[in-house]
MMTF fields as JSON, N, C-alpha, C and O atoms, coordinates in Angstrom:
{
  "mmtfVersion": "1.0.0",
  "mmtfProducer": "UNKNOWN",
  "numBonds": 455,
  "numAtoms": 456,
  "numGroups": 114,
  "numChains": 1,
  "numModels": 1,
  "chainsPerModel": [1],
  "groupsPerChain": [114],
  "chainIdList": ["A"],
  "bondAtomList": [4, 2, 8, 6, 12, 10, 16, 14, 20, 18, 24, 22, 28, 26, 32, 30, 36, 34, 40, 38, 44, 42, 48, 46, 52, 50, 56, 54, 60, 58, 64, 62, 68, 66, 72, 70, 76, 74, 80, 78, 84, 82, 88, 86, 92, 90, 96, 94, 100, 98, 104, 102, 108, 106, 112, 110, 116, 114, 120, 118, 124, 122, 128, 126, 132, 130, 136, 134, 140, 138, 144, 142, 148, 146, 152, 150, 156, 154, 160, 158, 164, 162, 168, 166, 172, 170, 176, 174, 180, 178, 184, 182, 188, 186, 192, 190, 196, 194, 200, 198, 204, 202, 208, 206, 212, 210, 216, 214, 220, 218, 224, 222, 228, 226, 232, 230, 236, 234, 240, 238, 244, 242, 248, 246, 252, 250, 256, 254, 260, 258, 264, 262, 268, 266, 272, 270, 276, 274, 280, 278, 284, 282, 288, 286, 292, 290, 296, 294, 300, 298, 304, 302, 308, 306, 312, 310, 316, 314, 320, 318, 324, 322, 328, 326, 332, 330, 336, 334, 340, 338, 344, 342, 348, 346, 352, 350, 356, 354, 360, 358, 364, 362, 368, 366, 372, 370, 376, 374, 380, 378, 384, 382, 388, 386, 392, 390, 396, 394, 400, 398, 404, 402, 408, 406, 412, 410, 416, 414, 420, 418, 424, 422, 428, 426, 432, 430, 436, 434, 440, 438, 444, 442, 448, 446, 452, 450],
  "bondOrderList": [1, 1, 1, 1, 1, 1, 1, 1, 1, 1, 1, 1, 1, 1, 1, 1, 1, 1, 1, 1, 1, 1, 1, 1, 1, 1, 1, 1, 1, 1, 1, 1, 1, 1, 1, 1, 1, 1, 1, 1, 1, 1, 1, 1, 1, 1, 1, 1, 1, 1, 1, 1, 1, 1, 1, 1, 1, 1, 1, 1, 1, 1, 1, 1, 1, 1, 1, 1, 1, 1, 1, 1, 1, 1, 1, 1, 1, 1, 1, 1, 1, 1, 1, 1, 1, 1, 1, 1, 1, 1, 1, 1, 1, 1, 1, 1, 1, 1, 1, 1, 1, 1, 1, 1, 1, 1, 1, 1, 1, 1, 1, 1, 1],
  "groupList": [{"groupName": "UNK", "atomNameList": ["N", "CA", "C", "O"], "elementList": ["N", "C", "C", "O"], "formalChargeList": [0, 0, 0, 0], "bondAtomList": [1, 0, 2, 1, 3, 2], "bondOrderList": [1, 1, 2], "singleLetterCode": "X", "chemCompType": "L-PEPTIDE LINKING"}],
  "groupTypeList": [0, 0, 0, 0, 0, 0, 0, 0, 0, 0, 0, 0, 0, 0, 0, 0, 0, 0, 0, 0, 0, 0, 0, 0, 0, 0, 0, 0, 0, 0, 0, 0, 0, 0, 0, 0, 0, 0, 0, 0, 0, 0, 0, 0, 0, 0, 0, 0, 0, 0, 0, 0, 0, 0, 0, 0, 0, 0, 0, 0, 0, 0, 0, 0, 0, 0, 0, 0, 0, 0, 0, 0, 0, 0, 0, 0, 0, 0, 0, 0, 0, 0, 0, 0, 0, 0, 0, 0, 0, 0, 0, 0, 0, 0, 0, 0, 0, 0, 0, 0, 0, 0, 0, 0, 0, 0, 0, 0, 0, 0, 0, 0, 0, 0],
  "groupIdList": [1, 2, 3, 4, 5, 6, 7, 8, 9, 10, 11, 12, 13, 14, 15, 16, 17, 18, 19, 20, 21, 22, 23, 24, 25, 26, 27, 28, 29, 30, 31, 32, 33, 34, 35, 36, 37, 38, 39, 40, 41, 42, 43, 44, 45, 46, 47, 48, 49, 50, 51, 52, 53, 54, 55, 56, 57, 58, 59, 60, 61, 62, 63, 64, 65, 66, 67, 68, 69, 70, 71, 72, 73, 74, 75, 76, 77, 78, 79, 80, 81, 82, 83, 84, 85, 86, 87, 88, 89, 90, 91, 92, 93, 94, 95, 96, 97, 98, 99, 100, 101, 102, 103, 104, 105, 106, 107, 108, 109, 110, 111, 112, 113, 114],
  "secStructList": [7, 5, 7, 7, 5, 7, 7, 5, 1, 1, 7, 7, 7, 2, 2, 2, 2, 2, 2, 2, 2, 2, 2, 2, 2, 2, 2, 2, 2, 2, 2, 4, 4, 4, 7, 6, 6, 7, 3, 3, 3, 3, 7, 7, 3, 3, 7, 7, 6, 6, 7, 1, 1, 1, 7, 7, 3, 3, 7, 7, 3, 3, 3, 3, 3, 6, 6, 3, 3, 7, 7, 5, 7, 7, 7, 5, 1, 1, 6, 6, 2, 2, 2, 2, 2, 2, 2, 2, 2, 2, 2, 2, 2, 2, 2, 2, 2, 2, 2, 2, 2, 2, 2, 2, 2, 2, 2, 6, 1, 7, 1, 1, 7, 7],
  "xCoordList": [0.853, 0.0, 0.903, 1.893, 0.492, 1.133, 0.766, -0.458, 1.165, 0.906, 1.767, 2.898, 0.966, 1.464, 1.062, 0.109, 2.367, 2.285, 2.471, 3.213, 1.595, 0.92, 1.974, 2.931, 1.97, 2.533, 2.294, 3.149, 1.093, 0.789, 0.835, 0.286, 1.442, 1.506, 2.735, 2.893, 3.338, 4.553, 5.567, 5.441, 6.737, 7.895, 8.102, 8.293, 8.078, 8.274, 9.419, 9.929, 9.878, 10.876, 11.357, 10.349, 12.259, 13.007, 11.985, 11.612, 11.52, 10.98, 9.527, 8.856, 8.83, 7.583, 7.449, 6.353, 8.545, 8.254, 7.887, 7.021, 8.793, 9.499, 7.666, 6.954, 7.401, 5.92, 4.919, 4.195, 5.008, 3.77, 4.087, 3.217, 5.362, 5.701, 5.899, 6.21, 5.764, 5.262, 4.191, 4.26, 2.642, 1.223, 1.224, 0.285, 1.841, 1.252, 1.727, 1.063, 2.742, 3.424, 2.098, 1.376, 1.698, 0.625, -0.74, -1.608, -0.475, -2.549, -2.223, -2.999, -0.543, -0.589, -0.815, -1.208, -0.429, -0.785, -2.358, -2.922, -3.152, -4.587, -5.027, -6.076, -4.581, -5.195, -4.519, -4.921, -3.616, -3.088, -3.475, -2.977, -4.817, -6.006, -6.089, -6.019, -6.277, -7.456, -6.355, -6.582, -5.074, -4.324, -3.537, -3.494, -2.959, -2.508, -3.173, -2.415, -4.305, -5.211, -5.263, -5.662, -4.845, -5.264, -3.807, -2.589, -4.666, -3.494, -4.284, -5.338, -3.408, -3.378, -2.428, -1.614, -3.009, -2.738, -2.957, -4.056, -2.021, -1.846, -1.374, -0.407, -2.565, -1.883, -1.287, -1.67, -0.582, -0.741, -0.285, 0.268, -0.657, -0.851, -1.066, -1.124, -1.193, -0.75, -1.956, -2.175, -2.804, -3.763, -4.703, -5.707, -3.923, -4.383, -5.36, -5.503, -6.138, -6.634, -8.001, -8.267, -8.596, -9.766, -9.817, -10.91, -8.413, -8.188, -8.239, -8.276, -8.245, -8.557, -6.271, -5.479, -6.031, -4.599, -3.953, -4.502, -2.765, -1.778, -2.074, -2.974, -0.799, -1.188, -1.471, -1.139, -2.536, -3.513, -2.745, -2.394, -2.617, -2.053, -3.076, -4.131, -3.186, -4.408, -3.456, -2.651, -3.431, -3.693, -4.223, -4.49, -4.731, -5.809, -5.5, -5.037, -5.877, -5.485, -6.676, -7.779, -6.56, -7.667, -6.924, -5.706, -8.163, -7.221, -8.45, -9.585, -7.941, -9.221, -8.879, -7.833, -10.121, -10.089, -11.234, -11.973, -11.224, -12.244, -13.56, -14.034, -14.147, -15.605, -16.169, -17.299, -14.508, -14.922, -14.014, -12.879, -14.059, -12.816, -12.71, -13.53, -12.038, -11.317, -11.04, -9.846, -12.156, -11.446, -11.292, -12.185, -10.099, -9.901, -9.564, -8.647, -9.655, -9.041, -9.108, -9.896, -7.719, -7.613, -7.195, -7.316, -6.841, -6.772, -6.589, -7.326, -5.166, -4.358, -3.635, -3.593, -3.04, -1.977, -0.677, 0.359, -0.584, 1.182, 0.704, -0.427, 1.547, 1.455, 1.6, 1.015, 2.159, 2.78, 1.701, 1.764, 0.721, -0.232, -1.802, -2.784, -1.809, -2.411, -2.473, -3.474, -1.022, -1.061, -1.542, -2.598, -0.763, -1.607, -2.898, -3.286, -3.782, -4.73, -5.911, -6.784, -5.528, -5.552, -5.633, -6.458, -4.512, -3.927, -5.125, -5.538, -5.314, -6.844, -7.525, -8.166, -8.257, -9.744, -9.301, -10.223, -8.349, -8.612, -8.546, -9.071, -7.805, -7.98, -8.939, -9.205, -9.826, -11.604, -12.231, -12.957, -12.165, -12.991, -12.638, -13.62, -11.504, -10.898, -11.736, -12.385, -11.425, -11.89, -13.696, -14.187, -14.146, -15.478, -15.878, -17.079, -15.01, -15.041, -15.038, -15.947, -14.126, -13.694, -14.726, -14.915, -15.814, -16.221, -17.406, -17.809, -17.983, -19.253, -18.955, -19.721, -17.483, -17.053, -17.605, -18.638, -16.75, -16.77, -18.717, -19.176, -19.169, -21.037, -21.135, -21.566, -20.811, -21.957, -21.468, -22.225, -20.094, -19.629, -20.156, -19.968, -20.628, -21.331, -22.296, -22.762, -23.352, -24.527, -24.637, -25.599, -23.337, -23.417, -23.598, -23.796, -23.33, -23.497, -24.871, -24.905, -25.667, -27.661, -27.443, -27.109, -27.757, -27.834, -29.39, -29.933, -30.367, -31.85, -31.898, -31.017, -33.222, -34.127, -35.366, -35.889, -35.841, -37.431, -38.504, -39.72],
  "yCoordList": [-1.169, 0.0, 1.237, 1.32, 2.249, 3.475, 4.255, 4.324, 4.995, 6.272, 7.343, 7.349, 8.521, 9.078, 9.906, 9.644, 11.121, 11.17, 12.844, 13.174, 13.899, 14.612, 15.22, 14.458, 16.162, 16.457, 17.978, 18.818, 18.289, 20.096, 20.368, 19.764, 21.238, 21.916, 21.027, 21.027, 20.421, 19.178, 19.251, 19.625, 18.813, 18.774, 17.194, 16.615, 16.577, 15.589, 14.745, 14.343, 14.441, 13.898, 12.226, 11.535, 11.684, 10.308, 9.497, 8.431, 10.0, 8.72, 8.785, 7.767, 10.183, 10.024, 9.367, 8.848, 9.255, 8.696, 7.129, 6.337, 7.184, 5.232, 4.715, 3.932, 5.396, 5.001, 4.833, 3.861, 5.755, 6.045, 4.841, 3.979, 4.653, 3.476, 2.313, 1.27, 2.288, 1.187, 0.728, -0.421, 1.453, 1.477, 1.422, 0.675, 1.858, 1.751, 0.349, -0.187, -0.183, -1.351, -2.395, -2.751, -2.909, -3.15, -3.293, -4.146, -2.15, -1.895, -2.81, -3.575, -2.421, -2.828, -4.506, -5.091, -5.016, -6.86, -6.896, -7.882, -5.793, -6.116, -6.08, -6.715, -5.51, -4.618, -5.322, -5.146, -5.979, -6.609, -7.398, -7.564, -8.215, -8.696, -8.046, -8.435, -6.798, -5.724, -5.111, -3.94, -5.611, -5.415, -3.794, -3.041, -3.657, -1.975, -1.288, -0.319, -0.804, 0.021, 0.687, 1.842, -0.076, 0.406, 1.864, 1.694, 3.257, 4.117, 4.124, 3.583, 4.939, 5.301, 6.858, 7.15, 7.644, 8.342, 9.036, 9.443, 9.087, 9.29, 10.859, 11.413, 11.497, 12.809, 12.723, 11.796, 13.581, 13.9, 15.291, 16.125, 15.265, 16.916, 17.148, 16.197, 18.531, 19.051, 19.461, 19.672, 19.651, 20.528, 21.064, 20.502, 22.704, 22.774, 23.814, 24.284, 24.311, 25.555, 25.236, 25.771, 24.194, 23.905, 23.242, 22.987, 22.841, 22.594, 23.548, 24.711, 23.343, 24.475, 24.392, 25.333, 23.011, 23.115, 21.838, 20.831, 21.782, 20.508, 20.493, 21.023, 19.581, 19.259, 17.53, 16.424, 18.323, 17.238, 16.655, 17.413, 15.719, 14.503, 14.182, 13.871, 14.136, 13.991, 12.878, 13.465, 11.849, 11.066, 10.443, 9.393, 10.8, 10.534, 9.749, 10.183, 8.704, 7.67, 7.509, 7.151, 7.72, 7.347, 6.244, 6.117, 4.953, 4.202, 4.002, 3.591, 4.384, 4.194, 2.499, 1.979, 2.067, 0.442, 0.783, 1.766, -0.705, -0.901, -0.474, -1.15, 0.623, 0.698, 1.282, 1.412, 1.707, 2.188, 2.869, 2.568, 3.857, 4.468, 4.217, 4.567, 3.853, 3.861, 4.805, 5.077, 5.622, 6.732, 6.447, 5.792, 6.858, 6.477, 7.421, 7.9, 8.125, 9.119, 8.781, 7.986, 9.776, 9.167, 10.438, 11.285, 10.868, 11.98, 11.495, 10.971, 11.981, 11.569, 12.768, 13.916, 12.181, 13.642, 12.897, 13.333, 12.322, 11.057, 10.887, 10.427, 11.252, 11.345, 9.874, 9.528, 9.231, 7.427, 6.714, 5.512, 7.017, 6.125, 6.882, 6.149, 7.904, 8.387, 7.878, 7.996, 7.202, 6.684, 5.5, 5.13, 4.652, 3.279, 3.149, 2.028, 3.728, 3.974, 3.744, 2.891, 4.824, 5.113, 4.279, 4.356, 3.316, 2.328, 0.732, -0.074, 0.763, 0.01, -0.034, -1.042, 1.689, 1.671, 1.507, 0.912, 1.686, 1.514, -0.493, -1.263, -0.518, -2.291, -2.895, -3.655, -2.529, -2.726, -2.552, -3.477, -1.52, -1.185, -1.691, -1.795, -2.24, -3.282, -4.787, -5.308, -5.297, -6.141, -6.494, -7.571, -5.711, -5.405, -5.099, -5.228, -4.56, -4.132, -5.705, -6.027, -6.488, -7.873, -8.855, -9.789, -8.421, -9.378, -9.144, -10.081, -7.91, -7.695, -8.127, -8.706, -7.823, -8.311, -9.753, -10.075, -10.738, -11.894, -12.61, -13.741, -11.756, -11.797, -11.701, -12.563, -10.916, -10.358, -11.93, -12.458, -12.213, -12.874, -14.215, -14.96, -14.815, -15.96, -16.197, -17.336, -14.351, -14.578, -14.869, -15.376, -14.381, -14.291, -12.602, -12.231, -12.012, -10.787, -9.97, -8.74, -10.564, -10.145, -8.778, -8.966, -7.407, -6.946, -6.951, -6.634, -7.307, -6.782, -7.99, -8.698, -8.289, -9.528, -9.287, -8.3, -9.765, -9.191, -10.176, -10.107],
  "zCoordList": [0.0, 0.0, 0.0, 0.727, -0.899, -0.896, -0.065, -0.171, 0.836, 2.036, 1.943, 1.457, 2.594, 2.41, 4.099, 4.833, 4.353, 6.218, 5.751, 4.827, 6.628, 6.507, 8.022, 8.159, 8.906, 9.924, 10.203, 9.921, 10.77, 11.439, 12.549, 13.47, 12.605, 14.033, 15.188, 16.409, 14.167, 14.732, 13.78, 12.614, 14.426, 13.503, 13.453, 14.522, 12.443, 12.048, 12.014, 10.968, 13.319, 13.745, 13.34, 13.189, 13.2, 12.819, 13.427, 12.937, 14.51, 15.686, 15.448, 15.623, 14.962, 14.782, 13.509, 13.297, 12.398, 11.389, 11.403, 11.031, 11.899, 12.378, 12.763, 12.134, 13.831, 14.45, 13.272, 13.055, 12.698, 11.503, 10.861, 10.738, 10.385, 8.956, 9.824, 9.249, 11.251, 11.513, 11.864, 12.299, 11.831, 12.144, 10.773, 10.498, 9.57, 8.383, 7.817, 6.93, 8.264, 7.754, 8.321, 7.391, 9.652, 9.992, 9.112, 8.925, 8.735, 7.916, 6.54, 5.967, 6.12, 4.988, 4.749, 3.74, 6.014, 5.702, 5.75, 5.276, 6.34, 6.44, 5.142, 5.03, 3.945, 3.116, 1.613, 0.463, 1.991, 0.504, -0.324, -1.437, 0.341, -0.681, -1.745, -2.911, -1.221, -2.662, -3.342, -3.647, -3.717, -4.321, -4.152, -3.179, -5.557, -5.362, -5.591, -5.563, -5.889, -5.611, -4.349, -4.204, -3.421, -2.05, -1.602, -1.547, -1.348, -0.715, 0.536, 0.871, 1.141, 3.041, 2.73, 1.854, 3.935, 4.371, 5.89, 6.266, 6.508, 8.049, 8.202, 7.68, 9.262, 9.04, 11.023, 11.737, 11.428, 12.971, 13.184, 12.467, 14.281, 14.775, 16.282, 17.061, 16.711, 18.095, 17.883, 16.69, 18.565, 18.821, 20.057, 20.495, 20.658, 21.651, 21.789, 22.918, 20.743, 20.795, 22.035, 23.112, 21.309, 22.067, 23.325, 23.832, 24.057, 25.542, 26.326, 25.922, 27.113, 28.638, 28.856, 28.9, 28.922, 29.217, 29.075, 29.52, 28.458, 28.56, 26.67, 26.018, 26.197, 24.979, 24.645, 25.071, 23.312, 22.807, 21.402, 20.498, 21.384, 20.292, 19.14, 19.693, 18.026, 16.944, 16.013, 15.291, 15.944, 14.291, 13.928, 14.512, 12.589, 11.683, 10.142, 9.087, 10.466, 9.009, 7.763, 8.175, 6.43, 5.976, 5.447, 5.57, 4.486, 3.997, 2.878, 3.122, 1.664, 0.695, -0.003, -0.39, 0.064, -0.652, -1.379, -1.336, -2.371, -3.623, -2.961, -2.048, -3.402, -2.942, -1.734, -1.263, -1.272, 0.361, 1.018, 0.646, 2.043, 2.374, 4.353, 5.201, 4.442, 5.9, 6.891, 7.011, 7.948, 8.384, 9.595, 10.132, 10.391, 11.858, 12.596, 11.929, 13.626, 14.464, 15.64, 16.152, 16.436, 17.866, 18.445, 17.559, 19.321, 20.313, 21.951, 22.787, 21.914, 23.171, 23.686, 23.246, 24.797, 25.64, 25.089, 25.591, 24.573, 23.885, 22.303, 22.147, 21.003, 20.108, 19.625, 18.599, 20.144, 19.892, 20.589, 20.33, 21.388, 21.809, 20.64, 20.518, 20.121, 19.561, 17.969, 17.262, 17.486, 16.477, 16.738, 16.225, 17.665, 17.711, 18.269, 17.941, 18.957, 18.56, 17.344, 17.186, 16.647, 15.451, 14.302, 13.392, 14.461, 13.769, 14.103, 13.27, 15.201, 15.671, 15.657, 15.955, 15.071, 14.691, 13.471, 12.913, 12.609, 11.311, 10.842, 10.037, 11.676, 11.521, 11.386, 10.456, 12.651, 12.839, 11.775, 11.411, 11.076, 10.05, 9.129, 8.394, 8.519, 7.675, 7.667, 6.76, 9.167, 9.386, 9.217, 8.877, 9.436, 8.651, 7.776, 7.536, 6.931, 5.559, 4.879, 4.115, 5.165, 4.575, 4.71, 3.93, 6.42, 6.378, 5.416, 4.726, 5.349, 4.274, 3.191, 2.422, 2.966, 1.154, 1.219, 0.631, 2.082, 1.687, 2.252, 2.091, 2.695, 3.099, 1.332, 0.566, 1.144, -0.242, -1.609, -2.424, -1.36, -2.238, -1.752, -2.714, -0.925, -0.693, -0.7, -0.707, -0.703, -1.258, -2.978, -3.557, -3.599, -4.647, -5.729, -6.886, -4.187, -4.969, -4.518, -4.496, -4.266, -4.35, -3.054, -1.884, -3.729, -1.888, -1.957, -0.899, -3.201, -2.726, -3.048, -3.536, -2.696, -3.197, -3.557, -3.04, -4.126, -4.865, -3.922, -4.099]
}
């Protein structure tokens, strides 16, 4: 899977990378069914406007597949527990994504019935 890493209001350090390309290395064994078609993109960020105090951790993964897109977000006071996180709801939704696929393909395809 191709990704791509996004970084506001943060400086994009060796170690935050490492984390990302390793939550993305992860998605990518979920996702290699649906071939290369499939991109990802992980953004993260600081964001404290709307706290009262302390800073807030944001990353946000989309992961577009055949027919459907993947969105996950997480929000922490630790930027590395905020990715993995992150990296878990998007799994979930993978994992459900796969299982409807393979529902519809054992019905044969039918989503109505007359």
């Amino acid at each position: 899977m191709h990704y791509d890493l996004k970084a506001k209001t943060i400086t994009l350090t060796p170690a935050i990378r490492a984390a990302v390309e390793k939550a993305m290395k992860g998605l990518d064994t979920k996702v290699k069914r649906f071939g290369t078609s499939v991109t990802g993109e992980m953004e993260v960020a600081k964001s404290t406007r709307h706290h009262k105090k302390g800073d807030v951790f944001r990353a946000e993964i989309h992961v577009r597949l055949p027919g459907s897109l993947v969105y996950a977000e997480a929000e922490t006071d630790d930027l590395y527990t905020a990715i993995t996180a992150a990296k878990r709801e998007a799994e979930e939704q993978i994992r459900k994504y796969k299982g409807t696929r393979d529902d519809k393909r054992k019905r044969g395809g039918a989503g109505k019935r007359a």
